[in-house]
C-alpha positions in Angstrom: 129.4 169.9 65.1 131.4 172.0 67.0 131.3 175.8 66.7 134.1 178.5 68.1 132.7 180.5 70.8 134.0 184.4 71.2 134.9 182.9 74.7 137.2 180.2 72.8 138.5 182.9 70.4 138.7 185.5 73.3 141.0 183.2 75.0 143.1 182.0 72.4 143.6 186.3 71.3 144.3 186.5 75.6 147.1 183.7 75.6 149.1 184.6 72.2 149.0 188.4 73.3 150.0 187.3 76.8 152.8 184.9 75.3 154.2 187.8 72.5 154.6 190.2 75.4 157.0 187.7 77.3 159.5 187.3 73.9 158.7 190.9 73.7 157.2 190.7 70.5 154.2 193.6 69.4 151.8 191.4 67.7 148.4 191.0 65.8 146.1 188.6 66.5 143.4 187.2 64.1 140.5 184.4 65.4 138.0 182.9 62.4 135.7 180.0 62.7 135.7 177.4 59.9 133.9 179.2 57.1 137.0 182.3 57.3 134.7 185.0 59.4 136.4 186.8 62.1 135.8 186.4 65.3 138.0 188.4 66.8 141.2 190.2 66.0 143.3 192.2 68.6 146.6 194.4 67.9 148.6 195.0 70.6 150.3 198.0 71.7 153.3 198.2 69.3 152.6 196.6 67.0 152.8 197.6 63.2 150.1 198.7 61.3 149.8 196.0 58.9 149.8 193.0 60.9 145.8 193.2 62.1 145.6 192.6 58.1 148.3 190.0 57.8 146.8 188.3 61.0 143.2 187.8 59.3 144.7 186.8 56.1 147.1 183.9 58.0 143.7 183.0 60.2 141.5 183.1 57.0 144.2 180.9 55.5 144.7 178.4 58.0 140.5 178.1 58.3 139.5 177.9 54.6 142.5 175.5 53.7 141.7 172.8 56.2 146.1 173.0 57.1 148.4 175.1 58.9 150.4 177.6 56.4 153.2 176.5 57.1 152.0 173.1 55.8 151.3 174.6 52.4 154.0 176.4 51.5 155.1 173.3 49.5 152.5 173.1 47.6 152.4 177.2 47.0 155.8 176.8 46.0 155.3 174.0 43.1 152.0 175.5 41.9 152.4 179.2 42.5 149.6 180.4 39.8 146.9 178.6 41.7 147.9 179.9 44.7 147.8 183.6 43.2 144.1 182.6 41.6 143.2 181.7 45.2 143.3 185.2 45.9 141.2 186.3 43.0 138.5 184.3 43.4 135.3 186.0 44.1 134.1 184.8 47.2 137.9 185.0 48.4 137.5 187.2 51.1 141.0 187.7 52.0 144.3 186.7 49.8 145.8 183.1 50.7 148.9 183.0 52.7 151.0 180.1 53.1 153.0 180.8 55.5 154.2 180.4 59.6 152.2 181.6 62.0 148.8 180.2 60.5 147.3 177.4 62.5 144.2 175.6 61.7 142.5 175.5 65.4 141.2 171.5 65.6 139.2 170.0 68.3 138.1 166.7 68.7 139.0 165.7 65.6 136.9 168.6 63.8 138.1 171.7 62.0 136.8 175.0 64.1 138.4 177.6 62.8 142.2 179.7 62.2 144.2 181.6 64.1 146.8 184.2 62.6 149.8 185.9 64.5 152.0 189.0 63.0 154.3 190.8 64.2 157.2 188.4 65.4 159.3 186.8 63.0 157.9 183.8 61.1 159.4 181.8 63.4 158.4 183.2 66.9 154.8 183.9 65.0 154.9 179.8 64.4 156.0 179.3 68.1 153.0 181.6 69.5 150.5 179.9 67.7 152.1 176.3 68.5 152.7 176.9 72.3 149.2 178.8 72.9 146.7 176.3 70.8 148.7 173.2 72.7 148.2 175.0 76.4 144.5 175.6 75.3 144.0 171.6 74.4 143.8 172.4 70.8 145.4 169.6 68.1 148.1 170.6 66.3 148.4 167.3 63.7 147.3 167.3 60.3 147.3 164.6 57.7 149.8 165.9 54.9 147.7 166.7 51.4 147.7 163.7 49.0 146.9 163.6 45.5 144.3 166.0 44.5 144.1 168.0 47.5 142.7 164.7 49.7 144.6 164.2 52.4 147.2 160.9 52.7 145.7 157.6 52.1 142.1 158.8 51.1 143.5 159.2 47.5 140.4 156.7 46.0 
């Protein structure tokens, strides 16, 4: 089983800082291994105050849900009440966002953690996270959710 390192998560916070700066975009970024507990989250200078929390949130997200947001927002969208619940779940340490610039980080096959970026538009937040997690060797394919929450073709 693999684990995320602080040196993984250190450079992963590194490159989409480093990336952000060259759109010139102020942005927040969040690090979480697979169970949804920070690792590391960085703010750069800039950037607004909420986006550490939106950052966590998206990385939280992306970790505890098994799928980039922008992957869910489908299914948010046709069952918005358990989406809200999500959020009020007691061990539900941070609300559930479905939305771009969540990525699940995957290597070797295995789920390792999330990564959140906020600052940027949805769009350049999803083009952060893409560019820096495919530079690092990171996958960035996920089967789409099936019936019941299983992924495609493991219905049975």
């Amino acid at each position: 089983m693999s684990n995320l390192t602080l040196d993984a998560a250190d450079e992963i916070v590194d490159a989409v800082l480093k990336r952000a700066q060259s759109l010139g975009k102020a942005v927040s970024v969040a690090v979480v291994d697979a169970g949804g507990f920070v690792v590391s989250v960085r703010r750069s200078d800039g950037a607004r105050p909420l986006t550490p929390d939106i950052a966590r949130a998206k990385a939280y997200t992306a970790a505890v849900m098994q799928r980039p947001g922008k992957m869910l927002k489908k299914w948010q969208e046709s069952q918005p009440v358990f989406f809200s619940q999500l959020s009020q779940l007691p061990g539900a340490a941070l609300p559930i966002m479905a939305t771009e610039g969540s990525m699940t980080i995957k290597k070797d096959g295995e789920i390792i953690g999330g990564l959140g970026v906020a600052g940027g538009t949805a769009d350049e937040d999803q083009q952060v996270a893409d560019e820096v997690l495919a530079a690092l060797g990171y996958e960035l394919e996920f089967a789409a959710w099936g019936v019941a929450g299983k992924p495609a073709g493991q219905e049975n």
